[in-house]
TORMI-42895 format. One line per 8 residues: their letters; for each residue x, y, z of C-alpha. Coordinates in nm, 2 decimals, m for minus. Layout:
a> X,Y,Z | ...;
***
This chain:
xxxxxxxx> 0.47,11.17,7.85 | 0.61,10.98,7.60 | 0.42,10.84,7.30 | 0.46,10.46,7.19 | 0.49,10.44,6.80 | 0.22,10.23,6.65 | 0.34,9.92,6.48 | 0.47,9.90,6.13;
xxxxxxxx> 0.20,9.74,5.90 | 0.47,9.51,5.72 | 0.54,9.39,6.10 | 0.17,9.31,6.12 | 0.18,9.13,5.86 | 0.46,8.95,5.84 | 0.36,8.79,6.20 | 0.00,8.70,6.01;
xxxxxxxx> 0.13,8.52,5.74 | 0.40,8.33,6.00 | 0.13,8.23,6.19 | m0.13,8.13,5.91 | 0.20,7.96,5.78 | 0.25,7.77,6.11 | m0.18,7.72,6.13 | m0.10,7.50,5.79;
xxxxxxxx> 0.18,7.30,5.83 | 0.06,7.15,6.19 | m0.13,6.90,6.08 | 0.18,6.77,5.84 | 0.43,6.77,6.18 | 0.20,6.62,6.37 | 0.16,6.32,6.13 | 0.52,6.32,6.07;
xxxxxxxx> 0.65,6.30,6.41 | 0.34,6.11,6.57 | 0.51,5.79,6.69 | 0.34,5.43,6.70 | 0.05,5.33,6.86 | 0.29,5.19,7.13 | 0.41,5.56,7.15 | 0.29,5.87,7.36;
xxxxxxxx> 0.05,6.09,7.19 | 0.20,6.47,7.13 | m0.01,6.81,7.12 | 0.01,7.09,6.92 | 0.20,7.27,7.21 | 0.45,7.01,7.20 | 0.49,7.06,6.83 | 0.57,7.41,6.87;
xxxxxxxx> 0.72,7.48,7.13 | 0.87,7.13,7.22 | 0.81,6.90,7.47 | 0.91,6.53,7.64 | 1.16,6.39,7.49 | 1.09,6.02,7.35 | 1.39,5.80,7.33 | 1.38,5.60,7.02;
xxxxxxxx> 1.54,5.24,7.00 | 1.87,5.18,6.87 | 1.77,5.07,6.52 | 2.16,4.95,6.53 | 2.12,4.72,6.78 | 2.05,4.30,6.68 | 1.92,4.04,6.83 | 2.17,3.71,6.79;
xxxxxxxx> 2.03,3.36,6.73 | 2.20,3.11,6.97 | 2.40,2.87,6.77 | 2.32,2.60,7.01 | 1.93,2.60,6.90 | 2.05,2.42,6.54 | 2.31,2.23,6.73 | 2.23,1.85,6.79;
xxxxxxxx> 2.09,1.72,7.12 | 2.27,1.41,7.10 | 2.58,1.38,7.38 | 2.85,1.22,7.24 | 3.04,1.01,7.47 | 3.41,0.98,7.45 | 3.55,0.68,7.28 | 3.80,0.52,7.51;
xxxxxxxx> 4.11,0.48,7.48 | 4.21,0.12,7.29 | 4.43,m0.14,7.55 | 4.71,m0.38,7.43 | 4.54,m0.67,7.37 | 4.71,m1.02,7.56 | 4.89,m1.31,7.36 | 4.65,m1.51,7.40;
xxxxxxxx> 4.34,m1.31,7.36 | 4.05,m1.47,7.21 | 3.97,m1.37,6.84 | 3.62,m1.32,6.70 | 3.62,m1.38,6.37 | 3.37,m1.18,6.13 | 3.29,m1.24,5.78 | 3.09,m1.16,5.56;
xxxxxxxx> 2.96,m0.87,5.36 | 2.98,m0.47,5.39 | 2.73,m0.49,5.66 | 2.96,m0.76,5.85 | 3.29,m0.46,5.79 | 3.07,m0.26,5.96 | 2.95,m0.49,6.25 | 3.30,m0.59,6.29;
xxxxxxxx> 3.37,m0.21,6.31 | 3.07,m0.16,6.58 | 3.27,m0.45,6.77 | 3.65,m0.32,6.83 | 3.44,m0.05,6.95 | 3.24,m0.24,7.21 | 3.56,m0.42,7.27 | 3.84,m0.14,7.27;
xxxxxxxx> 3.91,m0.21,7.66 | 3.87,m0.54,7.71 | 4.25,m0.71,7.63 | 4.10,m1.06,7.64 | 3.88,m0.98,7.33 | 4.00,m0.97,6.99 | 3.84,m0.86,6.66 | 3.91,m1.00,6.35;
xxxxxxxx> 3.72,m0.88,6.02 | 3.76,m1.11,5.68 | 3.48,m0.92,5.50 | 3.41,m0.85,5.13 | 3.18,m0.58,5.06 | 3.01,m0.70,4.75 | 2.98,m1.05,4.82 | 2.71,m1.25,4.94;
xxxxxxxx> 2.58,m1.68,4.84 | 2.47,m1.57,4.53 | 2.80,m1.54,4.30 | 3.02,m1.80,4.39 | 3.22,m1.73,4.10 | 3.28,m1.36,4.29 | 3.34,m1.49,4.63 | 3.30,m1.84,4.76;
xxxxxxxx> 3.20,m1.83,5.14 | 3.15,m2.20,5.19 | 3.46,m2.29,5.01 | 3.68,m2.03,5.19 | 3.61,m2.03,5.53 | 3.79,m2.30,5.63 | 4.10,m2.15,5.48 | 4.04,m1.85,5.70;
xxxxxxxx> 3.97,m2.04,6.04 | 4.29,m2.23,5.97 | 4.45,m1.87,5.91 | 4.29,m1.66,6.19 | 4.23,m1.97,6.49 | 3.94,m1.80,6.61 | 3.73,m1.87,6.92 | 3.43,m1.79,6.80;
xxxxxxxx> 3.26,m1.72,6.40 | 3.02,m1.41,6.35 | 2.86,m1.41,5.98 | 2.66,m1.19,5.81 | 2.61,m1.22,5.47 | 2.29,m1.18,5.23 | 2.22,m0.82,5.14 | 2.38,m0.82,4.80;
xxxxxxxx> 2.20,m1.17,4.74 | 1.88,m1.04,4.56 | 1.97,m1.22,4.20 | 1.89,m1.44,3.99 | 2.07,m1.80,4.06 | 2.24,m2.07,3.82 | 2.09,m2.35,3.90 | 2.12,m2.66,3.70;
xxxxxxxx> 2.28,m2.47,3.40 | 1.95,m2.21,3.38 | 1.91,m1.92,3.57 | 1.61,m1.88,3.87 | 1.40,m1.63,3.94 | 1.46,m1.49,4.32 | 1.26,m1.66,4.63 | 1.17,m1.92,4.35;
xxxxxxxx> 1.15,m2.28,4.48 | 1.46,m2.41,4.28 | 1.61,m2.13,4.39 | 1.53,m2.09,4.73 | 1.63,m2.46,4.77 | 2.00,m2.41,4.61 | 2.02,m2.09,4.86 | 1.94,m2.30,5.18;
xxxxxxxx> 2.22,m2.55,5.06 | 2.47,m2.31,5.04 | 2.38,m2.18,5.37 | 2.40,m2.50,5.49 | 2.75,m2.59,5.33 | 2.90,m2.25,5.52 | 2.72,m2.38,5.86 | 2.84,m2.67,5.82;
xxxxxxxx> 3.21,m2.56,5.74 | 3.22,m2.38,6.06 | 2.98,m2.61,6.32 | 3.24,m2.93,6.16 | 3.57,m2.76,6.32 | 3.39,m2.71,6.67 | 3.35,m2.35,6.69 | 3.07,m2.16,6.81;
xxxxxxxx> 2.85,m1.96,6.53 | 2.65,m1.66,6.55 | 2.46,m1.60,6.27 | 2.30,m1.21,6.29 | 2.03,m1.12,6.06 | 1.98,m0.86,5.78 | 1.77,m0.51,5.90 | 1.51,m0.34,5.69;
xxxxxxxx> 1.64,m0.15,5.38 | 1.46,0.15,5.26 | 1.30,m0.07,4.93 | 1.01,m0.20,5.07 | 1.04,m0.51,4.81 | 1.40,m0.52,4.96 | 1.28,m0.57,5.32 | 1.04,m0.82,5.23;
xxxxxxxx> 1.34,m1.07,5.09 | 1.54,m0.99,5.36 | 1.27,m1.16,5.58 | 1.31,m1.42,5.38 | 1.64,m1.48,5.39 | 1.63,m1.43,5.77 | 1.38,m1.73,5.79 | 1.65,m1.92,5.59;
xxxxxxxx> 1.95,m1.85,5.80 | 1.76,m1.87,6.11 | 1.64,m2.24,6.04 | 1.96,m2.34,5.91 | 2.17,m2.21,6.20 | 1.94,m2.33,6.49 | 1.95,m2.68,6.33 | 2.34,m2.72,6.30;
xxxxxxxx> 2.33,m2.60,6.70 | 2.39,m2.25,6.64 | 2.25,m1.86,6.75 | 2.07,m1.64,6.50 | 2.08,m1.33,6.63 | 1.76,m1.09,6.50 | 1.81,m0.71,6.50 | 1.51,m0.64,6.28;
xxxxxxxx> 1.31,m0.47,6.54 | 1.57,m0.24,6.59 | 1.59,m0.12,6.24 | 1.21,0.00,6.21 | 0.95,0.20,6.36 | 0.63,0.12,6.57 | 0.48,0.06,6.27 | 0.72,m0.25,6.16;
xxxxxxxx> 0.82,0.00,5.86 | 1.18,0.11,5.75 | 1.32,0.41,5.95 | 1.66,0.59,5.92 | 1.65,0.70,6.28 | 1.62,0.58,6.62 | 1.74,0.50,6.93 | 2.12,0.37,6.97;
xxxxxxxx> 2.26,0.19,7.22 | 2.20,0.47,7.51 | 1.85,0.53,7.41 | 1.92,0.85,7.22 | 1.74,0.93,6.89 | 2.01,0.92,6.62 | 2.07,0.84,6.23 | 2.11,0.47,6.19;
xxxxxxxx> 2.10,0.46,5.79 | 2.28,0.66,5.55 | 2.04,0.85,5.29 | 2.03,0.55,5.04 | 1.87,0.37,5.32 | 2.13,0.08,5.28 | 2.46,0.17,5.44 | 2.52,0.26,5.85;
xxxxxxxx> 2.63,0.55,6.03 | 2.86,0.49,6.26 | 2.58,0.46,6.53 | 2.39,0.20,6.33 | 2.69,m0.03,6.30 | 2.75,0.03,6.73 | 2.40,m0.06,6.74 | 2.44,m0.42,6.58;
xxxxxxxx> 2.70,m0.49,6.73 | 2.49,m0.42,7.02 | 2.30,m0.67,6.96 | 2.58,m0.93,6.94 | 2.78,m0.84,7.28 | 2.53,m0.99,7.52 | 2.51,m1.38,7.37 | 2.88,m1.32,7.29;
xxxxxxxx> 2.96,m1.19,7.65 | 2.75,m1.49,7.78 | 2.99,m1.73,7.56 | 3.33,m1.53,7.62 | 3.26,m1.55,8.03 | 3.55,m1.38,8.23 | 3.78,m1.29,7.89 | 3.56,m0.98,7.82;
xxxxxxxx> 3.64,m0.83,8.18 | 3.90,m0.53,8.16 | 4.11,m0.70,8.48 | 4.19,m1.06,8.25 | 4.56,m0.93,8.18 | 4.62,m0.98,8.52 | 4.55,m1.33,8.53 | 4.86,m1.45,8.36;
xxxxxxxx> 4.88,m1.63,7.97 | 4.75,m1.99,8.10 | 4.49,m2.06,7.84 | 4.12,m1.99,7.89 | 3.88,m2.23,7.89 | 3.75,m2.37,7.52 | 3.35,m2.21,7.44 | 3.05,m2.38,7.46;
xxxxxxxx> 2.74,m2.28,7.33 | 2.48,m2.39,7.59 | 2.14,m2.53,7.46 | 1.83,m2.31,7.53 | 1.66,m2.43,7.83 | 1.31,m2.45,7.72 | 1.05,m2.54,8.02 | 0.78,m2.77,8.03;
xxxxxxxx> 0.47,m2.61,7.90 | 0.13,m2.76,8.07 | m0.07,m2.72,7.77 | m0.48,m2.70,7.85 | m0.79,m2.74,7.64 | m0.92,m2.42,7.51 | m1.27,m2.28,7.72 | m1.54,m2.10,7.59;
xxxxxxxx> m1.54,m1.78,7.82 | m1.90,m1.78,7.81 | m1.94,m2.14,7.90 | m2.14,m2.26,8.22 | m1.85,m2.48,8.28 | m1.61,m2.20,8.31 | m1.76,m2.09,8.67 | m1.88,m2.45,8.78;
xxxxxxxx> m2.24,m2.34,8.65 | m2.31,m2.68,8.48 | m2.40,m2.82,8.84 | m2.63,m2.80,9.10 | m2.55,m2.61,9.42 | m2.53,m2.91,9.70 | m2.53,m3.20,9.44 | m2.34,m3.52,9.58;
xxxxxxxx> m2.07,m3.46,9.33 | m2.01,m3.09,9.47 | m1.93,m3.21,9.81 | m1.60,m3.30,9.93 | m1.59,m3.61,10.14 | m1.29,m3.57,10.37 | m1.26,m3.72,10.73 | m1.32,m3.51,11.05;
xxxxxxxx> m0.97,m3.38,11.19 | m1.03,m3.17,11.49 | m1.27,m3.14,11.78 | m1.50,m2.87,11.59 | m1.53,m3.07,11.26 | m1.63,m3.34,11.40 | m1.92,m3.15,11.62 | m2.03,m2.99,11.31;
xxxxxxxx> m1.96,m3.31,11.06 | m2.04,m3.59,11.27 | m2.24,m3.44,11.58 | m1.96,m3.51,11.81 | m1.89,m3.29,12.13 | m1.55,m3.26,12.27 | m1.59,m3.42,12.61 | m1.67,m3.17,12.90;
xxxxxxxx> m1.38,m3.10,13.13 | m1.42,m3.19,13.50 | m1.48,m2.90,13.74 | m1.54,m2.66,13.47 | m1.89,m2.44,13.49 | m1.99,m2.59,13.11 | m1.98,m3.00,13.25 | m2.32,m3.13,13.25;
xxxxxxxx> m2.16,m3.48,13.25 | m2.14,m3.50,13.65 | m2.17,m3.83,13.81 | m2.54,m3.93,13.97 | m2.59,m3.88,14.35 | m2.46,m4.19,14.53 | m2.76,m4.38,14.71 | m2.86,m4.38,15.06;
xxxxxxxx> m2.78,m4.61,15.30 | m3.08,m4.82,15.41 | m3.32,m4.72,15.12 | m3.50,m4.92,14.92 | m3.33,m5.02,14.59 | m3.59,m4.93,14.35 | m3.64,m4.61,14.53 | m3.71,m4.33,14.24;
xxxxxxxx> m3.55,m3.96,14.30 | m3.85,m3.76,14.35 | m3.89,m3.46,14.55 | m4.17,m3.46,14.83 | m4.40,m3.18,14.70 | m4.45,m3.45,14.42 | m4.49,m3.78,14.54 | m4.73,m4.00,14.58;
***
């Protein structure tokens, strides 16, 4: 029988001191290899002797922004392309300052396809009524009609014209009575220039600027050209509204033409975007269209070079207002409650027109039909022969 040898004693206790070893250094691999909270919990089993698998994330892998979130929600519609314009093609004529380039601008846009429409811009940037000894509108203008032959005259002018002006030899303060009253003769001098050779004028207004002082003498100005224009038998055209916000303040954005929220105003708040000059000139195309008639169609090069009839500005048709005292609205007489129910003057006195008004006005029955079960109007018994004449109908049971 064979005899097992007894263990070593290093063996012993070289497995004790693994094991105490292992006993002491559980708690640091379990901290160290414990996942998340998101994670699955391990045991010491799995510590030592291994257990599920947990797949970690691929740190490597990122997540991409879309560049379309920081793109622009605006659509841009295709400009069309530009067609040969006719011989005799009608020419709007623009002048005026750098907002006028860039209405003029927003109008060969409006008007790239229509070949009976024709753009002309005779603009200076940094002129205005002010400085005649810069630019003199008044005095030039006939010059240029004579040059140009347009149809019809667009100005705009008055957003460099916030200084001081010579008047009589000493300079005026601006929106000061001499000098508001040397302003509204120049404007009249260039109406006048323009409403003397026959030709239609549209007169467009100035927008908000940024300056809140600014704004305040464009409205003034606006109230200037618009009284002087209307007078001579012109069309001021206001696109104040569509230069501010719900609030009547200054705004750089807003809707254009489609509707779409865009920048109208550059960052100085005084120049336009490209949008903002489409949207004056927005403003412009429908009393122009009205004016121009059958030249703005796309189909007019088709009907030949005979000329096209002259332009007439047609006077506003204003209707007869029926004007009314003011009421209290808690009056009596608002509701009739300053007279008596049934008083003489509360009833109508009309005549009796058919068979029930007069039964229920005047008493009046219809007369009865003959035959019918409603007649109570039959004829008395006819008499009998041989009786006495002043014989009374009585019946026997009471006679006497």
């Amino acid at each position: 029988m064979d005899k097992r040898r007894p263990p070593k004693k290093s063996s012993v206790r070289l497995a004790a001191a693994l094991f105490a070893a292992l006993l002491a250094a559980a708690p640091l691999l379990i901290a160290l290899t414990e996942p998340a909270a998101a994670q699955e919990r391990r045991t010491l089993f799995d510590v030592l002797f291994g257990g599920k698998k947990v797949e970690r994330p691929d740190s490597s892998r990122k997540t991409r922004r879309s560049g379309s979130a920081q793109s622009s929600n605006v659509v841009r519609v295709p400009e069309p392309e530009a067609v040969d314009k006719l011989e005799n093609a009608r020419v709007v004529l623009v002048v005026g300052d750098f907002l006028a380039d860039g209405l003029s601008e927003g109008l060969v846009s409006a008007y790239t396809q229509s070949p009976g429409i024709r753009i002309v811009s005779s603009t200076s940037g940094s002129s205005g009524l002010v400085r005649d000894d810069y630019y003199d509108w008044p005095g030039s203008i006939g010059q240029i009609i004579e040059d140009e032959k347009p149809s019809v005259v667009i100005v705009m002018v008055g957003s460099n014209d916030r200084q001081q002006l010579l008047v009589e030899g000493s300079r005026e303060k601006v929106r000061s009575a001499k000098w508001a009253e040397e302003y509204e003769a120049r404007v009249g001098r260039l109406v006048k220039a323009v409403r003397d050779r026959g030709l239609p004028l549209f007169w467009v207004g100035l927008p908000s600027f940024k300056s809140s002082s600014m704004s305040n003498d464009m409205l003034a100005f606006n109230d200037i050209y618009r009284n002087s224009v209307e007078a001579a038998g012109g069309q001021f055209v206001d696109i104040w509204d569509g230069f501010v916000d719900e609030n009547g303040a200054f705004s750089s954005v807003g809707p254009d033409m489609n509707g779409q929220r865009v920048r109208l105003r550059g960052s100085d708040g005084i120049n336009l975007t490209r949008d903002g000059k489409r949207k004056i000139a927005f403003y412009v195309e429908r009393p122009l269209n009205r004016l121009l008639g059958s030249a703005v169609g796309a189909g007019v090069a088709s009907l030949g070079l005979e000329p096209l009839a002259p332009l007439e500005i047609a006077p506003d048709e204003i209707p007869e207002v029926t004007r009314t005292s003011p009421v209290a609205l808690g009056g009596a007489e608002l509701d009739g409650g300053d007279s008596l129910l049934g008083a003489p003057g509360m009833q109508l006195k009309r005549e009796a027109r058919t068979a029930g008004e007069r039964l229920s006005m005047e008493g009046i029955a219809p007369p009865a039909k003959e035959g019918r079960a409603d007649n109570f109007s039959a004829p008395p018994y006819a008499a009998v022969p041989g009786a006495p004449a002043d014989a009374t109908e009585t019946t026997t049971s009471i006679k006497e």
